[in-house]
C-alpha positions in Angstrom: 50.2 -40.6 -15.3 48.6 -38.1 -17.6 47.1 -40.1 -20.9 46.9 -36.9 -24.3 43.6 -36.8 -25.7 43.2 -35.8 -29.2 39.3 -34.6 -30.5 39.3 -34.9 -34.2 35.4 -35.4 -34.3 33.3 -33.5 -36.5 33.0 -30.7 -36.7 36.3 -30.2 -38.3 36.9 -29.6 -42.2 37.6 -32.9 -43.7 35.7 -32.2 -47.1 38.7 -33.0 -49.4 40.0 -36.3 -49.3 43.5 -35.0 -48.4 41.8 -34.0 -44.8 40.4 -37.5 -44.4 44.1 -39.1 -44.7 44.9 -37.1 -41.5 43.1 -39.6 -38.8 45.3 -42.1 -40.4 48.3 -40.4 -40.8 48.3 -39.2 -37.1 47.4 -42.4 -35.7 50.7 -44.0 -37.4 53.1 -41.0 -35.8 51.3 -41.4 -32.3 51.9 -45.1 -32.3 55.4 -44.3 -33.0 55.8 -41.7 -30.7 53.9 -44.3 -27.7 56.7 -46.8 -28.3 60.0 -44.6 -28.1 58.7 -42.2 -24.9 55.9 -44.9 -23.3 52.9 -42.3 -23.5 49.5 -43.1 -23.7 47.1 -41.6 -26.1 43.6 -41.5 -26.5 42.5 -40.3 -30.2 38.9 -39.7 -31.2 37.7 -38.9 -34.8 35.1 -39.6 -37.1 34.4 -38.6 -40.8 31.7 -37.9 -43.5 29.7 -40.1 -45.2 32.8 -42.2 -45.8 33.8 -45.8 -47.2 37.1 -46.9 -45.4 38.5 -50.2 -47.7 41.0 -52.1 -46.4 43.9 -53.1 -48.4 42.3 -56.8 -48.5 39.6 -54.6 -50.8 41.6 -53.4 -53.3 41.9 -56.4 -54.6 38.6 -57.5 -55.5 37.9 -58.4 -59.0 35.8 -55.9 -60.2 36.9 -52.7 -58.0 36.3 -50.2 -60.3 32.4 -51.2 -59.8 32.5 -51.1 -56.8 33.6 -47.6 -56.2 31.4 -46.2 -58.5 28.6 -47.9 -56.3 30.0 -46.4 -52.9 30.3 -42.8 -55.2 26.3 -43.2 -56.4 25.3 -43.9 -52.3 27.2 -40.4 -51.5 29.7 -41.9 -49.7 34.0 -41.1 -50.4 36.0 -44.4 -50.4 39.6 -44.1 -49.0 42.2 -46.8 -48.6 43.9 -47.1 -44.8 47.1 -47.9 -44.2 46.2 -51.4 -42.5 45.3 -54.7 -43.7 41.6 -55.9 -43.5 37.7 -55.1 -44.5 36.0 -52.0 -44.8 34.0 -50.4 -42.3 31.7 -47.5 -42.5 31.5 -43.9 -41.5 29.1 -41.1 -40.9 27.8 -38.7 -38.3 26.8 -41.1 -36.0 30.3 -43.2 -36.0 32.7 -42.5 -33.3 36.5 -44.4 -33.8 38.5 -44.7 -31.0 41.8 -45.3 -30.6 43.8 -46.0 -27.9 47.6 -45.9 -28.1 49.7 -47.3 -25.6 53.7 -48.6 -25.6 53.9 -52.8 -26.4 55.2 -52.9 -22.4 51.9 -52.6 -21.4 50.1 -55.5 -23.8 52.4 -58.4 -24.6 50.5 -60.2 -26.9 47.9 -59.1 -29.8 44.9 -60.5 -27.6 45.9 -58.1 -24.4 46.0 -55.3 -26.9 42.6 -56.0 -27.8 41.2 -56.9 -24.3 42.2 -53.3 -23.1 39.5 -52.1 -25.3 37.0 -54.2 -24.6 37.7 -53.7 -20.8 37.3 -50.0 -21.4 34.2 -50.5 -23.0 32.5 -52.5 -20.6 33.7 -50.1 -17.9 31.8 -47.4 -20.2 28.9 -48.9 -21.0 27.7 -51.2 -18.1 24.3 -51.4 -19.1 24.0 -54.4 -20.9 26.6 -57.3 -21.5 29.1 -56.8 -24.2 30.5 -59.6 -25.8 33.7 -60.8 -27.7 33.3 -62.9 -30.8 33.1 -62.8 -34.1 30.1 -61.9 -36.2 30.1 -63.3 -39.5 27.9 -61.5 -41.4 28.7 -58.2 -40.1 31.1 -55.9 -42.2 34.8 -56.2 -41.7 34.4 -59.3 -38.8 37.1 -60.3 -36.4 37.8 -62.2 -33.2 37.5 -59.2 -31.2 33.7 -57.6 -32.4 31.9 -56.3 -29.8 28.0 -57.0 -29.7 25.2 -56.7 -27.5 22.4 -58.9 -27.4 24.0 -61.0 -30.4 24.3 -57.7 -32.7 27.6 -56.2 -33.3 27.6 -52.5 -32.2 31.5 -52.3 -33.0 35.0 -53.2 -34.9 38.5 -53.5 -33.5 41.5 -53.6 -35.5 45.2 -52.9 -34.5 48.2 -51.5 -36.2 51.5 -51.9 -34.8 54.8 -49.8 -35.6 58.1 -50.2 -33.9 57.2 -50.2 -30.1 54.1 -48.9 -30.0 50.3 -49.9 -30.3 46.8 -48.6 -31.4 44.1 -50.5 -30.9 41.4 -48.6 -33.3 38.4 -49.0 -32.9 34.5 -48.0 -35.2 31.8 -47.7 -32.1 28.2 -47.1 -34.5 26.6 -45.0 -31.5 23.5 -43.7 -34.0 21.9 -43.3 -37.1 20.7 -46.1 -39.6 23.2 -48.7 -39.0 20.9 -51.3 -41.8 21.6 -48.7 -44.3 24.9 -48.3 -43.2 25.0 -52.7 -43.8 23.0 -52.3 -47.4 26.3 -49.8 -48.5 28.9 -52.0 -47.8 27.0 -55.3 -48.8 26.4 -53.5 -52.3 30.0 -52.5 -52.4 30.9 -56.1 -52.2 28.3 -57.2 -54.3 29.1 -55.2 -57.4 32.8 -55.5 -56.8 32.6 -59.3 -56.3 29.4 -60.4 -58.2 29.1 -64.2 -58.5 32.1 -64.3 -55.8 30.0 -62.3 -53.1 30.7 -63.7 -49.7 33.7 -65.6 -50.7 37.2 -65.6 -50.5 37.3 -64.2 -46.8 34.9 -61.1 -47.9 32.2 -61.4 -45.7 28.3 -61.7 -47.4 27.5 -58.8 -45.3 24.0 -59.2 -43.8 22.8 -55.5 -42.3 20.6 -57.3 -39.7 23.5 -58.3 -38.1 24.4 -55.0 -36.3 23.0 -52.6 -34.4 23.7 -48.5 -32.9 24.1 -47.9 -29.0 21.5 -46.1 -29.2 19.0 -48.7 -31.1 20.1 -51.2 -28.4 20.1 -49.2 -25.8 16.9 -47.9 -26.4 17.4 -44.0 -25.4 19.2 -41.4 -27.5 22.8 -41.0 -27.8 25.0 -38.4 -28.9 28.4 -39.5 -30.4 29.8 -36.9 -27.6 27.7 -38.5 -25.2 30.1 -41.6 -26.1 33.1 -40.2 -26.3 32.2 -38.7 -22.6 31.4 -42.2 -21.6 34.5 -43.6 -22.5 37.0 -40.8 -21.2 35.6 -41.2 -17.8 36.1 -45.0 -18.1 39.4 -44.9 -19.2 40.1 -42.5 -16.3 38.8 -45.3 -14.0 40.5 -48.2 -15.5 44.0 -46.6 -15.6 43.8 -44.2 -13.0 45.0 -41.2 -14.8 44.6 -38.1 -16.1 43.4 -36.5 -19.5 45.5 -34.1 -21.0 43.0 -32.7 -24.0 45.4 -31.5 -26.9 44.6 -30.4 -30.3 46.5 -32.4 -33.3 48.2 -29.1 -34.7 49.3 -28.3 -31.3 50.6 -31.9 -30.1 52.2 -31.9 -33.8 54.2 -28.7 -33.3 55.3 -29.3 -30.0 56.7 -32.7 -30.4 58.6 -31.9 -33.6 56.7 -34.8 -35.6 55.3 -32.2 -38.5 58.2 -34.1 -41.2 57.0 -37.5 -39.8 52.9 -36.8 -39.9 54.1 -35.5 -44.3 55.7 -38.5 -44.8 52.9 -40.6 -43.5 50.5 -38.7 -45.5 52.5 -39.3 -48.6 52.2 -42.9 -47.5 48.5 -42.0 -47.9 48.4 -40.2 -51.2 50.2 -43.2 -52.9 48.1 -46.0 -50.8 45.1 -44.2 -52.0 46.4 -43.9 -56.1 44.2 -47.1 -56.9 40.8 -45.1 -56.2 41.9 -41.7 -58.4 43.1 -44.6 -61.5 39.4 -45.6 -60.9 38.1 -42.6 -61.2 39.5 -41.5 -65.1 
C-alpha cells in the first residue's frame, strides 16, 4: 500500500490570511477523498507566527480584546473549521495529520491511538504518555507529554467516511512564550472568567519542545523525518511524496478545496468584524 505525503511546511507563501485557510481547507477534501477511495494520507504543514482559535473561542465574552492582544504579540488569529481551544503556531511547530478511511479505526479512541502509536514508534527515547494536561493550552484526553509536560495536541475531524487525526508537535523554540500568548489571549478575552467555563487557565510551565526535553537540537524536518520513517514501519508501506497543487489537479477536487475555502472566508468573518 502506498500512503500520499503532502509537505506544506514552511517555506511556502502563506503571508495573507487567505494562504493560511489552505492547511484547513485541504485537510477537509483529503478526509473526504480517504473515505470514498480508502487512501491513506499523511499531511505536514505549519504556519507563521499564528493564533489558531477554535470555534469554542469565538464565543468568549470579550473577543474583540482578545484579538487585539494576539495582534499586539505579532501573531495572526484564524478560526478552523473544528470545534475546540486554540493552539499555537510558529517556526518551530510541526502539525501532522494523518488521514485514514473510518474501516481502519472504529471508534474515536483507535483514531487517536494510531497517532500516538506513531509517535512512540518515532520517538522512542523517552516514554510518551496519554492524558490530559490541564493547564496546557487546548487540553484533551489524548495530549501527549513527556516527563509530565505536554509536548503535543490531538484533535480529530470527521467528514463522511473518512478521518484526520491532526495533530500540533512543539518540536522547538520558546514554548513558555508560546504558553504566555495564549494565556493572555484568554485572559483579556475572559477577564474575571479566566479559567472557567471549560477555557483552560493556561499555565506555560506546563509544556515543553522535543527539543527542550530531549535535550539535543531538533529541526522541525528532523521531525517530520522521524515520523515518516515510523509510519513506514507501523503500516508497512510506502510514501508517495505529492505536492498539494499537483494531488489537487489530478484528483479533480479543485471545486471542492473552493468551496471549503469559502467555508473558511465566512468561518473566519468574526475576526475581520473585529478588526473595523
Amino acid at each position: 500500500m502506498t500512503i500520499e505525503m503532502i509537505d506544506q511546511m514552511l517555506p511556502f507563501d502563506p503571508q495573507t490570511t487567505e494562504n493560511r485557510f489552505l492547511p484547513f481547507a485541504l485537510t477537509d477534501v483529503l478526509s473526504e477523498y480517504a473515505g470514498v477511495h480508502h487512501q491513506e494520507f499523511l499531511h505536514f504543514w505549519q504556519l507563521p507566527d499564528t493564533m489558531i482559535l477554535g470555534m469554542k473561542d469565538t464565543r468568549v465574552p470579550y473577543f474583540t480584546e482578545g484579538i487585539s492582544a494576539l495582534t499586539t504579540a505579532g501573531f495572526q488569529p484564524i478560526i478552523r473549521n473544528s470545534g475546540g481551544l486554540g493552539v499555537i503556531n510558529d517556526a518551530g511547530v510541526l502539525n501532522v495529520s494523518w488521514i485514514f478511511p473510518k474501516t481502519l479505526a472504529a471508534t474515536t479512541d483507535a483514531a487517536y491511538q494510531r497517532m500516538v502509536d506513531l509517535m512512540r514508534e518515532a520517538f522512542p527515547e523517552k516514554e510518551i504518555a496519554a492524558y490530559e494536561i490541564p493547564n496546557s493550552y487546548c487540553p484533551g484526553t489524548f495530549d501527549l507529554s513527556m516527563d509530565g509536560k505536554k509536548i503535543a495536541g490531538t484533535a480529530q475531524r470527521r467528514i463522511k467516511a473518512g478521518i484526520a487525526v491532526m495533530m500540533y508537535l512543539s518540536v522547538n523554540g520558546d514554548q513558555h512564550y508560546r504558553g504566555e500568548v495564549v494565556r493572555t489571549f484568554y485572559q483579556r478575552s475572559l477577564k474575571e472568567q479566566f479559567g472557567t467555563n471549560g477555557y483552560p487557565a493556561v499555565e506555560p510551565t506546563s509544556m515543553t519542545t522535543l527539543q527542550d526535553v530531549l535535550q539535543r537540537s531538533f529541526s522541525v524536518s528532523e521531525a517530520a523525518s522521524r515520523l515518516q520513517e515510523a509510519l513506514m514501519r507501523l503500516t508497512k508501506s510506502s510514501l508517495s511524496p505529492v505536492t498539494a497543487s499537483e494531488w489537487v489537479e489530478k484528483n479533480d477536487q479543485a471545486a471542492l478545496l473552493e468551496a471549503r475555502m469559502t467555508n473558511m472566508y465566512q468561518r473566519n468573518q468574526p475576526i475581520k468584524e473585529s478588526s473595523q
